[in-house]
C-alpha positions in Angstrom: 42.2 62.2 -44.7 45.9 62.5 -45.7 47.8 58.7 -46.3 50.1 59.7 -42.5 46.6 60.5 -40.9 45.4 57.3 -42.2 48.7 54.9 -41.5 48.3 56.0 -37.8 44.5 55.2 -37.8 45.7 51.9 -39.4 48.7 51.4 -36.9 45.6 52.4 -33.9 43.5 49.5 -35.5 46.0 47.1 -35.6 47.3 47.5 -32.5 43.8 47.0 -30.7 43.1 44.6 -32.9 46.4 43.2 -31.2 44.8 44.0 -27.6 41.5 42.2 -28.3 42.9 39.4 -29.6 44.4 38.4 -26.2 42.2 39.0 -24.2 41.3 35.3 -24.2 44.6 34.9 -23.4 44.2 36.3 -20.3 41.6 34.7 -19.4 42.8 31.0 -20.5 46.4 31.8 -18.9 44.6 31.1 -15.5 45.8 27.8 -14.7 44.7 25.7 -12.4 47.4 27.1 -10.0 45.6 29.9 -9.4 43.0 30.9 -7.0 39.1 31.1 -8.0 37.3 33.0 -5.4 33.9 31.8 -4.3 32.9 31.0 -8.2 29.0 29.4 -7.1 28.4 29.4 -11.1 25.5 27.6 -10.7 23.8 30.0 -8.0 23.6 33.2 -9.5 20.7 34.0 -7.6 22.2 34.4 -4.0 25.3 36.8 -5.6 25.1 40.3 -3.9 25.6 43.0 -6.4 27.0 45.9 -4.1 30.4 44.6 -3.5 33.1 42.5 -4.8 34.2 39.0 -3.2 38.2 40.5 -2.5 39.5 41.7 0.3 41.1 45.2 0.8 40.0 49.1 0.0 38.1 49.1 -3.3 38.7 51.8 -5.9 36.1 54.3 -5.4 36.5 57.8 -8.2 33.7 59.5 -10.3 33.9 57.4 -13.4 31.0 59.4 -15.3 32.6 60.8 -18.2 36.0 61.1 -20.1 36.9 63.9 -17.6 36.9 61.9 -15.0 38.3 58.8 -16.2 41.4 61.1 -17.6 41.8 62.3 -14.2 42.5 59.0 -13.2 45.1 58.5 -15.8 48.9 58.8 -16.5 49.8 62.3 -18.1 51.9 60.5 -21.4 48.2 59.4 -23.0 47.9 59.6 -26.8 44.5 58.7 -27.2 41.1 57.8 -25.2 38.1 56.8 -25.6 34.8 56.8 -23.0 31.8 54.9 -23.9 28.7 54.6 -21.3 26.9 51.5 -22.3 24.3 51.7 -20.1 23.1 54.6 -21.2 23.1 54.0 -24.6 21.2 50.9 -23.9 18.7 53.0 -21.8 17.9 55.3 -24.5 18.7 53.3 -27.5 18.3 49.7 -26.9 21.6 49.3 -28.9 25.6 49.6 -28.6 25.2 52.5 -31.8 28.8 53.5 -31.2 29.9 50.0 -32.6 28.5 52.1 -35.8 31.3 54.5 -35.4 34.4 54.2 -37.7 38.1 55.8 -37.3 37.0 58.7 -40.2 35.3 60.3 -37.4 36.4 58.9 -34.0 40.3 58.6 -35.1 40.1 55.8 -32.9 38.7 52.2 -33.7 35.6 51.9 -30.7 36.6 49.1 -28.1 33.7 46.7 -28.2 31.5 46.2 -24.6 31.8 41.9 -25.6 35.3 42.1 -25.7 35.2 43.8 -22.0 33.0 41.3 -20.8 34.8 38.6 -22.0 37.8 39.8 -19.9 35.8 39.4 -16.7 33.2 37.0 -17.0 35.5 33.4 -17.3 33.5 30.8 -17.4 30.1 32.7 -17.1 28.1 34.9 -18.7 27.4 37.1 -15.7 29.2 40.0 -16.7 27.8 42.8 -18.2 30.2 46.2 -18.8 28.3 49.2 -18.1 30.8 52.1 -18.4 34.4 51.3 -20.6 37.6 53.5 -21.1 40.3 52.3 -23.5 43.6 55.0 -23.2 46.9 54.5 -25.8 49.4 55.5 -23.6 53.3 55.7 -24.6 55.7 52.9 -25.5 52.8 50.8 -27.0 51.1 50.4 -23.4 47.5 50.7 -22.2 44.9 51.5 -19.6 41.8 50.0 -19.4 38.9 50.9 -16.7 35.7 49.9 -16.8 32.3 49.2 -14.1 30.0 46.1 -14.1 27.2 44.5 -12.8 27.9 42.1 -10.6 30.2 43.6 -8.6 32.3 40.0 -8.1 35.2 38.4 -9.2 34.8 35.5 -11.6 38.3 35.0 -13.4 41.2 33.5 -11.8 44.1 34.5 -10.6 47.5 33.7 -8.6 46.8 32.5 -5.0 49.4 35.3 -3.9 47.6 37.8 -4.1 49.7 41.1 -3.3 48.7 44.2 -1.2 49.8 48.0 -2.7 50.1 50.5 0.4 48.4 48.4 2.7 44.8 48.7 1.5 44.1 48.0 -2.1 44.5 44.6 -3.6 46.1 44.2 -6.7 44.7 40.7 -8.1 48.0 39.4 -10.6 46.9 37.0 -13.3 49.5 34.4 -14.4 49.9 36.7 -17.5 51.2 39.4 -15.7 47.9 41.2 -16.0 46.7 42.9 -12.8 43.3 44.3 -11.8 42.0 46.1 -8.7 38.6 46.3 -8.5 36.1 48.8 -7.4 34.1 51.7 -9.5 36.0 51.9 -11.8 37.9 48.2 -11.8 41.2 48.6 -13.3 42.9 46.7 -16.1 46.4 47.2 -16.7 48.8 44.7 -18.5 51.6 45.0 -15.9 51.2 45.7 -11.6 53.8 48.6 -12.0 51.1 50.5 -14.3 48.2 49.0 -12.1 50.4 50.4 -8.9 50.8 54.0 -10.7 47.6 54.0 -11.4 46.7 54.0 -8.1 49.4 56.7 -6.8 47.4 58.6 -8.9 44.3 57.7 -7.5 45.5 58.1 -3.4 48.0 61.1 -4.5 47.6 64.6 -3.9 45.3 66.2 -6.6 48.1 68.4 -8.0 49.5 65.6 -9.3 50.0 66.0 -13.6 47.4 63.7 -14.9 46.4 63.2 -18.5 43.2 65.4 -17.6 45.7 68.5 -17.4 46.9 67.4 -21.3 43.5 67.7 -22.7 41.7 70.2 -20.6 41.6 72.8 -23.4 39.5 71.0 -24.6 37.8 69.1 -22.6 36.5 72.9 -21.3 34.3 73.6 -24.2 33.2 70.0 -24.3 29.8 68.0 -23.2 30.5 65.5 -20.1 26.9 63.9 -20.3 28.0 62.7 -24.3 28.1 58.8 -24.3 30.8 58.3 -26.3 33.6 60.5 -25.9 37.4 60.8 -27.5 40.2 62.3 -27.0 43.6 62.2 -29.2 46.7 64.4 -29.9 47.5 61.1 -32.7 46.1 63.6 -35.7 47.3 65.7 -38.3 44.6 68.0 -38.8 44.8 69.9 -35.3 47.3 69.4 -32.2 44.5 67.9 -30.3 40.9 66.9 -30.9 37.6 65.9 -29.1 34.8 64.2 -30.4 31.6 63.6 -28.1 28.5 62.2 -29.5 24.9 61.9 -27.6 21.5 61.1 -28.5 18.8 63.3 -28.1 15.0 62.9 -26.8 13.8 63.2 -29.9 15.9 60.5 -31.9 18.5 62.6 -33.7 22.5 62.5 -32.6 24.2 65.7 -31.8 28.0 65.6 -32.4 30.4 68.0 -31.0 33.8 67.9 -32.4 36.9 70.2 -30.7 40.1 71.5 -32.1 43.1 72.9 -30.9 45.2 74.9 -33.2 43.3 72.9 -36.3 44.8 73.4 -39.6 44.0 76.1 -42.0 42.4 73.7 -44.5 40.6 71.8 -41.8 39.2 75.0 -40.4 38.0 76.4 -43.7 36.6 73.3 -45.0 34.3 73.3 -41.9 33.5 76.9 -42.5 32.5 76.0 -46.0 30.4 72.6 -44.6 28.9 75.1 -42.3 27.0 77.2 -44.9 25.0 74.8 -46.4 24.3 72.7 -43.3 21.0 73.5 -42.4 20.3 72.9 -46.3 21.6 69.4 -45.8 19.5 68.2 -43.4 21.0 69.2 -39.8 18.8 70.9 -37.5 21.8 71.9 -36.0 25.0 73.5 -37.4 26.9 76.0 -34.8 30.7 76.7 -35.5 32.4 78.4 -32.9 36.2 79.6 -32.4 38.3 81.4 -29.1 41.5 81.8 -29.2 43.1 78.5 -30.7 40.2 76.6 -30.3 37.5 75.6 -33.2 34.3 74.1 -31.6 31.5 72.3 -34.3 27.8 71.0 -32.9 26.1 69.4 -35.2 22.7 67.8 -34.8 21.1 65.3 -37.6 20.3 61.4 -38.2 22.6 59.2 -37.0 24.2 58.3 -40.2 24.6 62.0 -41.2 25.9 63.0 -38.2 28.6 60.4 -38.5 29.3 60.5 -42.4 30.0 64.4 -41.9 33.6 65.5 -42.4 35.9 66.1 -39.8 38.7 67.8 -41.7 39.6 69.0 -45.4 40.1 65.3 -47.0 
């Protein structure tokens, strides 16, 4: 990885880094000024898990995959990331994508604790079960995620403020707003939370950030459970990365490149040859037009120690 491909992995990490480091904030900025809706802490029991305890129209989109969470999101994204903990906690037992690091990912993994601490206040109710982190221009971001239980159990301002008549868009005394549903949404000012939702209720010729990366996201696998998206690299214009686990243990990674560089592209050729050799069970490189595909299939750690570029 060349030193620029590596400050802006740094300059990603810090900046998140940045992100998670006030997310308490939000959560403590919730004085006693504001509103806390029907917060029975102490009888979990009775707490209905089909709905959330706010009024107005709920979001309600297809939240299973990258694809679908880009579809929801403002065309001027840099990066993404989709990670489906339930899944991985189905098949796995454990978060493995908190195993990942920026060499393969070019992004640094938001963490499902981190997501639940955003929501759960003073409980521990919360658990995230799908989470999508988007860079998006001018140093902003998007944040959707799902959770069981569907209720609301942080604070926030007694006004609470009505976009087109229907959804509710809950303002914390930060600034933050959220409007929940499947997916909720997270968004560090209402004018992003209110695009976001123009978006959402729009007409589906709208540009979204779906149309930026649907080059790739043609070629790639919307079941994976950890999914990434970025046009933040040197090595290509844009890249994918998708990562599942298989029935039988082993990891298959697909990575995606538009327009990758000439050294990237023949290093990966070269990789290629001896994969089988090295242990993969799986080593398919594939190219159409100015696209390079790679699906590997190994161990975990090989699958995730192999190169994604000439370094």
């Amino acid at each position: 990885m060349d030193q620029k491909t590596g400050a802006k992995i740094m300059a990603g990490f810090l900046a998140l880094i940045m992100l998670l480091s006030i997310f308490p904030y939000f959560l403590n900025g919730d004085s006693s000024n504001s509103q806390q809706q029907n917060n029975q802490f102490d009888d979990y029991d009775n707490i209905q898990n089909d709905n959330f305890n706010v009024g107005g129209q709920l979001i309600d989109h297809n939240f299973n995959s990258i694809s679908d969470a880009l579809k929801m999101s403002p065309p001027d994204i840099d990066s993404a990331q989709y990670i489906d903990v339930e899944y991985m906690n189905l098949t796995k037992g454990e978060l493995w994508n908190e195993y990942l690091t920026p060499n393969i990912t070019t992004v640094v993994p938001i963490r499902k604790s981190e997501v639940d601490g955003l929501y759960r206040s003073q409980t521990q109710f919360i658990s995230t079960r799908q989470m999508y982190f988007a860079d998006l221009a001018d140093d902003n971001f998007l944040l959707l995620s799902t959770m069981t239980p569907k209720r609301v159990f942080f604070n926030y301002n007694t006004g609470i403020t009505s976009y087109d008549g229907r959804h509710k868009v809950l303002i914390r005394e930060t600034g933050a707003s959220n409007v929940m549903g499947e997916p909720t949404l997270f968004a560090p000012s209402r004018n992003l939370a209110e695009s976001i939702l123009s978006i959402i209720g729009g007409p589906s010729s709208q540009p979204t950030a779906y149309d930026t990366f649907s080059p790739l996201l043609n070629f790639s696998e919307d079941y994976s459970e950890f999914q990434v998206v970025s046009s933040q690299v040197d090595f290509a214009d844009k890249y994918y990365l998708g990562i599942y686990l298989n029935q039988d243990g082993n990891f298959t990674r697909t990575t995606i490149y538009q327009n990758a560089s000439t050294e990237t592209s023949s290093h990966i050729q070269q990789l290629a040859k001896t994969g089988l050799k090295r242990g993969f069970s799986q080593y398919n490189v594939t190219t159409e037009g100015d696209i390079l595909k790679v699906v590997i299939t190994g161990q975990f750690q090989d699958v995730i120690d192999e190169d994604i570029e000439n370094s």
